[in-house]
Each structure stands twice: as structure tokens, then as C-alpha cells.
C-alpha positions, 0 to 999 in steps of 0.5 A: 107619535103614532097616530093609530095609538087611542090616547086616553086623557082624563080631565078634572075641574069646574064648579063654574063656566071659567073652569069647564069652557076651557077644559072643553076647548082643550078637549076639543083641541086634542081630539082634533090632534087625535080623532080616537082619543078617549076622554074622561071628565071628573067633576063634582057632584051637583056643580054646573060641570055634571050637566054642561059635560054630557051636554058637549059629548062627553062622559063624567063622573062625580066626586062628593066633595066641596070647598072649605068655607073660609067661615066658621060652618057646618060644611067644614065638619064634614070637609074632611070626610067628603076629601076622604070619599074623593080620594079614595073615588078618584084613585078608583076613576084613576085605576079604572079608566088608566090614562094616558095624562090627567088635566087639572083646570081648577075648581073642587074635584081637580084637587083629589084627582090630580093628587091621586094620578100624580100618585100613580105615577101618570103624567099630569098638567094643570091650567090656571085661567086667573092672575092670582091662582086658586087654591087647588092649583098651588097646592097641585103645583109641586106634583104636576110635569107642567103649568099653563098660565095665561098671564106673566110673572107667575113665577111668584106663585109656582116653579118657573121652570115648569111654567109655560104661557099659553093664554086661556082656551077661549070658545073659537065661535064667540071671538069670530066677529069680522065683518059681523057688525051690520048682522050684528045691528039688525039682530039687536034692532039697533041704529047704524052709526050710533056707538053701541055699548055692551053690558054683561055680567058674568051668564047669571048677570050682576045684580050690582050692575043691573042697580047701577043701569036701574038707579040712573035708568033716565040718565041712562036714556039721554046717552047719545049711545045705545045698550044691550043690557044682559040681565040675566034671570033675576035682573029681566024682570026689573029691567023690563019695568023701568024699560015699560016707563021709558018705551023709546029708550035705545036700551035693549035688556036680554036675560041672556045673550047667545050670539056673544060673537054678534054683541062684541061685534056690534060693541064700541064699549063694553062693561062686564065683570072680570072673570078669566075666560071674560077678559080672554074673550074680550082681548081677543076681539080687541074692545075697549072695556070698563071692568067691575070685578065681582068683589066675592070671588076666590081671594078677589082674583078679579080685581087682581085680574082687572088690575093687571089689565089696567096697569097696561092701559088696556082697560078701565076699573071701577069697584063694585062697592062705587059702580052705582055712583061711578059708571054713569060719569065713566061711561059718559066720559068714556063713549066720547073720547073715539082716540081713548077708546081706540088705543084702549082696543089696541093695548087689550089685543095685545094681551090675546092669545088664541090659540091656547087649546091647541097650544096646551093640546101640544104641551098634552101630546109631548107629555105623554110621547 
């Protein structure tokens, strides 16, 4: 290809971090292939991409347009309408902007913008971060030259021969933890040569999650082990209460964690939710972890993306409806079986790939050569 050539890629999706972090890491990934390539998001208005985008440097625009509720709702009336507006906005976008490519990863507004610079005959690629795909995806499946998946055997949900494994684009500087551990101690005020475990609940924390620590807080404290505890926004005010009653307790809540690579540095045991880019982070940095999928995501994807993990001996499952009772007793269990948790470490590392963005960046590039 020639380099001189300015490429122009447009990139659709989002609604939550699963979807955009890995949009811009393949965005990322191409520039760094093809520093003059200009770049297009389509988002969906009000959702967290319309920030998040302009925020890493990019532009965006937004389409009026939302899920259908699975429920009986008002929102469902006016579904049909908002699908109409953003086909019609993004077959404009498309005529616009005339991309080279267009990149769908999932959520709301990859849908109408796909389908339409399908239509118009441009080269499209989509890229499904969960065991179970969503929605918008299988219904792209058809229209779309390539699908990159992170996990095996979806081949049951979309043409094999379009399927390439590539993993999921996971953010370089969290996963980057060598020789991290004793910043990594200091940094969270915690005690050398005592097993450290990491809870994290998604970036708006698990409100289920926070229960279970609160519900058992005393318990919590007679761990031979030490925690950091994100809460995030509406959990720190309750932690901190119980914290006040127990002044000495090796348990450190935070509202929200920034230096994630130095929290998976300092883990021995990690307990989170069971998001895609989660499980990707998590198996690239190879800890072992108690998974708690988030029981209303989109067709229980987590659970299935948990499950996926455990048939392999990788990882560890308890249902968010049994963590109140359950987590204590794994945990306690878990934290002292130093064999268990290490070959639990080594199955989940085999699971990562990660290189995805530059994987799918190749896959961008062949496409539009």
C-alpha cells in the first residue's frame, strides 16, 4: 500500500467503555500503521462515546437513536422513528465523510451506520468483544467482509469463513505490570509479603459487590490478606462509614482506581465483574480471579462469558444473586491455596492475546488494499 495515500476509516459503536476502549485502540493501532489517516467516530447521542471520543482526539458524531426494550415501553413507540432519523443521518455521515473502511464494535449506532456504508458498497469490518454477541452484530454478520471475535467456536452465531480470532484490544499501559509490585505497595499503602486482593466492579463499581464486602465487613477484616476495594461513586460513602468502625483494617476503599496497571500488580486474587475488555485485561496480566458476572447485561452475556473461563479452569464463578453469602467463604478458601491460585494464573494467560488492535488494524489495512 502506499503510504502516502491519507486513508479515511470510520468507526461506529459504543454506549459503554467495553465498546469504546476498544474501538480506540484500533484506532490507535491504525494510525500507528498509517500516521495520515483520518478518522471518523459515529456514536449515539447522549451515551458516554460522545465524551470519551473528543476526549482521546478524535471527532464524533451522533446519531438519535437507542436500544429496543425488551419490555413493554413508551421508548419502543418512538424506536422506529429514532431507527428512521439514523439511517437516514448516517447514509449523510457516510456520503460525507466517503471512507475508506467502516468499523463497527457493537452498541446502538454501529447498527444504522454499518447497514448503510454496507449499502454504499464500502468495505466493512466488525468486532464482537463477548462469547455471546450482541444483537447488532448478528444482525451486521451477513453485510460485513470480516468478523473479529475474541473467543473460539462463534462459528455457531456467524459465517466461519469470515471469522477471524484476534482477541479483544485491550489499553497497552494497564497490562504493562513487570517489575511493578513494590511501586505498586507503596502506592496503596499496603504491607510487603502479605497476599493482596483486588475488587473491581466494572468503572461505576457493583453495588452487589460493595454489599457483600459491607454485610461481612468484620469478617472481612480478620483475612490474613489485604484489599483494594473500588467502590466507585455511589459505594465510597458507605465504605468509608464501615472503614471509620474499623480504623486498622488492611481494607483500602477507592472511588475509582487510575493506575489499574499498578492494582493488577499488587493482586494475588482478583474479584471483579465480567465485562469483555475485564476478562481481557485480566488474562493478559495472568491473575487468577473470582468472576461475579453482572446479571443484567445483554442476554447474560457475562455469565456466559465467565463460563467460558471456567470450563477451562482459568477462573472462578460465583452468581451475583449468592455473592452476599458466597464470596467470603471462596475467598477464604481461595487466598490460601498459593498451587490453586497459581495454575489458576497460568490457564487465564493462555487465553490472552495482546496484540488485537494491531491484529485488526492488519485485517483494516488488507481490506481496504
Amino acid at each position: 500500500m502506499n503510504e502516502k495515500k491519507q486513508i479515511k476509516v470510520l468507526i461506529s459503536g459504543g454506549g459503554t467503555g467495553g465498546h469504546i476502549f476498544p474501538a480506540l485502540a484500533i484506532a490507535r493501532a491504525i494510525q500507528a500503521k498509517m500516521p495520515n489517516a483520518e478518522f471518523l467516530f459515529v456514536g449515539a447521542k447522549g451515551k458516554m462515546e460522545m465524551e470519551k471520543v473528543p476526549e482521546a482526539g478524535y471527532s464524533i458524531k451522533g446519531l438519535w437513536i437507542s436500544g429496543f426494550q425488551r419490555k413493554l415501553s413508551l421508548q419502543n413507540l418512538i424506536f422506529p422513528i429514532k431507527l428512521i432519523s439514523s439511517l437516514w443521518k448516517a447514509r449523510k455521515i457516510i456520503n460525507d465523510f466517503n471512507p475508506d473502511i467502516a468499523i463497527g464494535v457493537g452498541g446502538f449506532a454501529s447498527g444504522p451506520t454499518l447497514k448503510m456504508a454496507a449499502n454504499a458498497g464500502i468495505p466493512c469490518l466488525i468486532q464482537e468483544q463477548n462469547s455471546y454477541p450482541g444483537i447488532t452484530n448478528k444482525l451486521l454478520a451477513n453485510q460485513v467482509q470480516k468478523i473479529c471475535v475474541a473467543y473460539e467456536g462463534m462459528e455457531k452465531y456467524f459465517p466461519k469463513e469470515k471469522l477471524l480470532l484476534t482477541g479483544n484490544p485491550i489499553r497497552k499501559q494497564v497490562i504493562e505490570i513487570e517489575g511493578k509490585r513494590e511501586e505498586a505497595l507503596q502506592f496503596f499503602g499496603l504491607q510487603k509479603g502479605k497476599k493482596t486482593i483486588l475488587i473491581i466492579g466494572g468503572s461505576l463499581g457493583a453495588q452487589s459487590i460493595n454489599n457483600a464486602l459491607i454485610h461481612n465487613f468484620e469478617e472481612w477484616t480478620k483475612l490474613n490478606a489485604q484489599v483494594i476495594w473500588q467502590t466507585g461513586k455511589t459505594g465510597i460513602g458507605q465504605a468509608k462509614q464501615v472503614k471509620n468502625k474499623y480504623i486498622h483494617a488492611a481494607i483500602h476503599a477507592h472511588t475509582f482506581i487510575k493506575r489499574m496497571d499498578l492494582a493488577y500488580a499488587a493482586a494475588d486474587l482478583i474479584i471483579s465483574r465480567a465485562g469483555a475488555i475485564a476478562i481481557s485485561e485480566i488474562s493478559a496480566v495472568g491473575k487468577p480471579v473470582i468472576f461475579i458476572p453482572y446479571p443484567y447485561a445483554a442476554e447474560d452475556h457475562q455469565t456466559k462469558n465467565a463460563q467460558n473461563l471456567v470450563d477451562k479452569n482459568a477462573a472462578l464463578m460465583i452468581a451475583d444473586k449468592e455473592v452476599k453469602e458466597e464470596l467470603l467463604p471462596l475467598v477464604k478458601k481461595t487466598i490460601s491455596q498459593t498451587i490453586a491460585l497459581g495454575n489458576m494464573a497460568k490457564e487465564i494467560k493462555k487465553m490472552s492475546i495482546i496484540n488485537a488492535d494491531e491484529i485488526i488494524a492488519n485485517e483494516v489495512l488488507k481490506l481496504i488494499g
